[in-house]
C-alpha positions as CSV (number, residue, x, y, z in Angstrom):
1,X,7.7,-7.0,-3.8
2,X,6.9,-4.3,-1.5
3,X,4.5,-5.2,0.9
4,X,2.6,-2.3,2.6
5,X,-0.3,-2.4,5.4
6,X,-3.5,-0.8,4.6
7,X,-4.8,-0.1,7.7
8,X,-4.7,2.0,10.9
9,X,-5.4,-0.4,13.3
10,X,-2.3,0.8,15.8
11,X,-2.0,-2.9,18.2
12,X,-2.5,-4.7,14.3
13,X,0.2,-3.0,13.0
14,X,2.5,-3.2,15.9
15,X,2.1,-6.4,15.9
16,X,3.1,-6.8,12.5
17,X,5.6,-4.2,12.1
18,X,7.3,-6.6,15.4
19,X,8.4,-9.1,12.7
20,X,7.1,-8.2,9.1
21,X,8.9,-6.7,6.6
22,X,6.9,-4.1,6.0
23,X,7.8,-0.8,3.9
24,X,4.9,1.5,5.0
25,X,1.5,1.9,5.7
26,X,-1.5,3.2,3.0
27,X,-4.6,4.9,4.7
28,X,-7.8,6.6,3.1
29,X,-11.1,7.9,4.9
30,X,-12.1,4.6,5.1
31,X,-9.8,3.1,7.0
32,X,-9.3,6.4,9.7
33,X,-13.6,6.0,9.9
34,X,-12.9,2.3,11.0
35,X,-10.0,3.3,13.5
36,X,-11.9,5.8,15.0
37,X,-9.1,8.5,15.0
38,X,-9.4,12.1,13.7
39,X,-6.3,12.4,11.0
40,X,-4.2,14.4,13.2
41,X,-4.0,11.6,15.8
42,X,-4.1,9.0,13.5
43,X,-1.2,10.0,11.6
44,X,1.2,11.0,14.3
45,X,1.0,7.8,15.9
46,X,1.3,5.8,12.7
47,X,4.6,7.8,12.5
48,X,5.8,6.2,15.7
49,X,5.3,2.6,14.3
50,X,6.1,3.0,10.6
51,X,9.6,5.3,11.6
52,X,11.3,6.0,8.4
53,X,8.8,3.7,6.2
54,X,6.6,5.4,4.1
55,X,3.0,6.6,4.9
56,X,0.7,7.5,2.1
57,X,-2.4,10.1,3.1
58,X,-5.1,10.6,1.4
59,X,-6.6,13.9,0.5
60,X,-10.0,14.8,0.8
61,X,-10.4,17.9,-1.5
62,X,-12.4,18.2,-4.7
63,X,-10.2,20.7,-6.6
64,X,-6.8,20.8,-8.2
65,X,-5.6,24.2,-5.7
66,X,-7.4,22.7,-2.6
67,X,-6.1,18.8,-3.2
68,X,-2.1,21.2,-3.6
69,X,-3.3,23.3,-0.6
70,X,-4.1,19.7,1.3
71,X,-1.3,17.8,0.2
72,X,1.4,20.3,1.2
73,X,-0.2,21.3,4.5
74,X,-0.1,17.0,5.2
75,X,3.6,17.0,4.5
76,X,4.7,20.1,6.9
77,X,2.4,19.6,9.4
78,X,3.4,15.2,9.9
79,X,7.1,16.5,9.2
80,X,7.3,13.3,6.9
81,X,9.6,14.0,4.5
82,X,10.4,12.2,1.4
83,X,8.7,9.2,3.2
84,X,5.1,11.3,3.1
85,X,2.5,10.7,-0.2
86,X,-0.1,12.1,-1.2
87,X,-3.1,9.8,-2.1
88,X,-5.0,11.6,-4.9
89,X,-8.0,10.1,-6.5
90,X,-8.1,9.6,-10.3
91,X,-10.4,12.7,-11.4
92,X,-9.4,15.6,-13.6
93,X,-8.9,17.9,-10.9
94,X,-6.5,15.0,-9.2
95,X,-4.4,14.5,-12.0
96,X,-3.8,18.3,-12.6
97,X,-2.6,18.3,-9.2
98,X,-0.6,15.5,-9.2
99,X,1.8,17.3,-11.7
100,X,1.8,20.6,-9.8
101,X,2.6,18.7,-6.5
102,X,5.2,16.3,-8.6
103,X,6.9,19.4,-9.7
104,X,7.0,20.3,-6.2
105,X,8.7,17.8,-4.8
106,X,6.1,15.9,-3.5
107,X,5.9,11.8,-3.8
108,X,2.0,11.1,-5.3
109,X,0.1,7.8,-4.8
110,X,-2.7,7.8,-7.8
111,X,-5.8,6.0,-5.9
112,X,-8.9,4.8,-6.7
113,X,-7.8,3.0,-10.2
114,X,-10.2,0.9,-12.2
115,X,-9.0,0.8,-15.8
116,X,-5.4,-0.1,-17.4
117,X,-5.5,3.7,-18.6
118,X,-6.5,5.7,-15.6
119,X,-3.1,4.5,-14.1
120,X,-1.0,5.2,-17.2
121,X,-3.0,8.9,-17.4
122,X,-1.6,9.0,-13.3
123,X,2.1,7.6,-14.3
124,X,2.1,10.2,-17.0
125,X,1.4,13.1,-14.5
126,X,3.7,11.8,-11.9
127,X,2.5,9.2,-9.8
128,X,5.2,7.2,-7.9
129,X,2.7,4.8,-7.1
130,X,-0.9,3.9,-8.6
131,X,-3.2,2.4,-6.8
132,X,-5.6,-0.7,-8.9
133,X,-8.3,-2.0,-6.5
134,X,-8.6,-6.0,-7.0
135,X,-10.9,-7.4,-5.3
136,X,-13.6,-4.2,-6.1
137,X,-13.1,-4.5,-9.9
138,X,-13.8,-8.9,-9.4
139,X,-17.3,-7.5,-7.5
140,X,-18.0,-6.0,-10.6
141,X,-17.2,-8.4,-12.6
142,X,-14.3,-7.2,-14.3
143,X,-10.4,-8.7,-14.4
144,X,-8.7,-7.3,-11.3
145,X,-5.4,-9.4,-11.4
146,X,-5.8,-8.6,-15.3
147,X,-5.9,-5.0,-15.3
148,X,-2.8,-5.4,-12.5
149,X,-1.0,-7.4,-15.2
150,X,-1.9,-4.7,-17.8
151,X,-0.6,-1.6,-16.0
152,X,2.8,-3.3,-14.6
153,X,3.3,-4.3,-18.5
154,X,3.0,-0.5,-19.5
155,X,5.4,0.7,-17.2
156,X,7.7,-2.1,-18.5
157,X,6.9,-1.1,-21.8
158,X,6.7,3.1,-21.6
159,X,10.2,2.9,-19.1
160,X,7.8,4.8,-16.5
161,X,9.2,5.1,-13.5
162,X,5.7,4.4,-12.1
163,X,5.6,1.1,-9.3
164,X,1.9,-0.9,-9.2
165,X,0.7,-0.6,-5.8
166,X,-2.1,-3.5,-5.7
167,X,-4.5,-2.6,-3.3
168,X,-8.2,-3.9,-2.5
169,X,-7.6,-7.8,-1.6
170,X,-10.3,-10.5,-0.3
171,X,-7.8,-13.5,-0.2
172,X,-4.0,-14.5,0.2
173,X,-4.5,-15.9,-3.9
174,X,-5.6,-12.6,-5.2
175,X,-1.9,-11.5,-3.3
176,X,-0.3,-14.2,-4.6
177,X,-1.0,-13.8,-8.8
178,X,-0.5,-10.5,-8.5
179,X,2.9,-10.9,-7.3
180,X,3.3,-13.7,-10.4
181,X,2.4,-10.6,-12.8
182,X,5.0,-8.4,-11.7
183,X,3.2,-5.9,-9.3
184,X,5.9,-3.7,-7.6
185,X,3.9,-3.7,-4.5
186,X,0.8,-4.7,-2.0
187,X,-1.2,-2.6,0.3
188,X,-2.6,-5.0,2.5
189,X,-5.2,-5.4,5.6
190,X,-3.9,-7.0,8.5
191,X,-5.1,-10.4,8.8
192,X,-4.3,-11.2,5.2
193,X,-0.7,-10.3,5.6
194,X,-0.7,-12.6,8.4
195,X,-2.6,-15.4,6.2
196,X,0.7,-15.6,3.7
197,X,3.0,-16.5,6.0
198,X,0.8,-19.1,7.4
199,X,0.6,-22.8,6.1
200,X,-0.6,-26.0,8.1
201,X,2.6,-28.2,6.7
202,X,4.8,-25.2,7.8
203,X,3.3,-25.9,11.5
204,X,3.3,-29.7,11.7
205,X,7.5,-29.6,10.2
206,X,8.0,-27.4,13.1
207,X,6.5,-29.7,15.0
208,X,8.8,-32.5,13.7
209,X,11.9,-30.8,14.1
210,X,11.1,-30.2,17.5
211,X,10.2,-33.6,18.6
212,X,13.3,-34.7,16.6
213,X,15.5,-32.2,17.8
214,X,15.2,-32.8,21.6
215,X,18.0,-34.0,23.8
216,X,20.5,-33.6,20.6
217,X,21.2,-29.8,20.6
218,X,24.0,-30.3,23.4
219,X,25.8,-26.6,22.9
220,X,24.7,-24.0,25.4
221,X,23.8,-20.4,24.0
């Protein structure tokens, strides 16, 4: 799976990117609010930690020419490359742009998914990635590791070329089962990525094998 870090918390993610294998980092207008960086900065020092990994952006425009306009401006002005994405809500006016900007040559995230059939609407119009928000649809409710497990079975199913990008997580089991149902890949927040490699028996055999170990490892290095 790929594991991605939603966030733009710049000590968090060096930190993280210092020993995890991370592939890239998701942001929205959320997460930059929370930072307390304007885009602009935001983005160019992300670049500095993520190097070649992939950074998906999200656009703030309303209509199809604008969200182009947006997206391609994003691209030239961060000189990202194929590793830049354009996070494009689902609405109309997104998915009509997400084939223009497809055709383009420009990688799409589809964000914002709810429903098994919003993301196969996005997959159909060119999404690399779609975006399913887990935790959001279990506050209302609804199936979140369901509708995961729906979606990755219609790109199985369709041979779409389309990867699940599971996003909106409130524990390390929500991470966990949607792993076990075949989602490509995880946008995560910080301390959660840090909660799955963590495991109290992990600590105390370390422990062990340090008490065991001492005076017996005779060879210098």
């Amino acid at each position: 799976m790929i594991y991605m870090a939603d966030t733009a918390d710049l000590s968090a993610l060096k930190e993280l990117y210092d020993f995890f294998p991370l592939e890239g980092v998701t942001t929205n207008p959320t997460i930059l609010k929370l930072s307390g960086m304007k885009l602009s900065a935001a983005v160019d020092e992300l670049k500095k930690i993520v190097g070649e990994g992939m950074l998906h952006v999200q656009v703030m425009s309303q209509t199809c020419e604008d969200i182009v306009r947006e997206a391609k401006k994003y691209k030239s002005y961060f000189d990202l490359g194929d590793n830049f994405y354009a996070k494009i809500p689902v609405m109309p006016e997104g998915f009509k742009a997400m084939r223009i900007l497809k055709d383009s040559g420009i990688k799409v995230t589809a964000t914002a998914i709810f429903t098994q059939q919003q993301a196969l609407v996005a997959s159909k119009a060119g999404a690399d990635f779609v975006a399913p928000y887990v935790s959001r649809l279990d506050n209302i409710s609804s199936h979140g590791i369901e509708v995961v497990s729906d979606i990755v079975k219609n790109m199985k199913e369709y041979g779409l070329n389309t990867k699940v990008l599971a996003a909106s997580f409130k524990t390390v089991d929500q991470i966990h089962r949607v792993s076990m149902h075949g989602s490509h890949s995880a946008t995560i927040g910080p301390d959660l990525l840090m909660q799955l490699i963590k495991h109290p028996m992990t600590d105390i055999s370390i422990d062990k094998f340090t008490e065991d170990g001492e005076g017996l490892y005779d060879i210098e290095f």
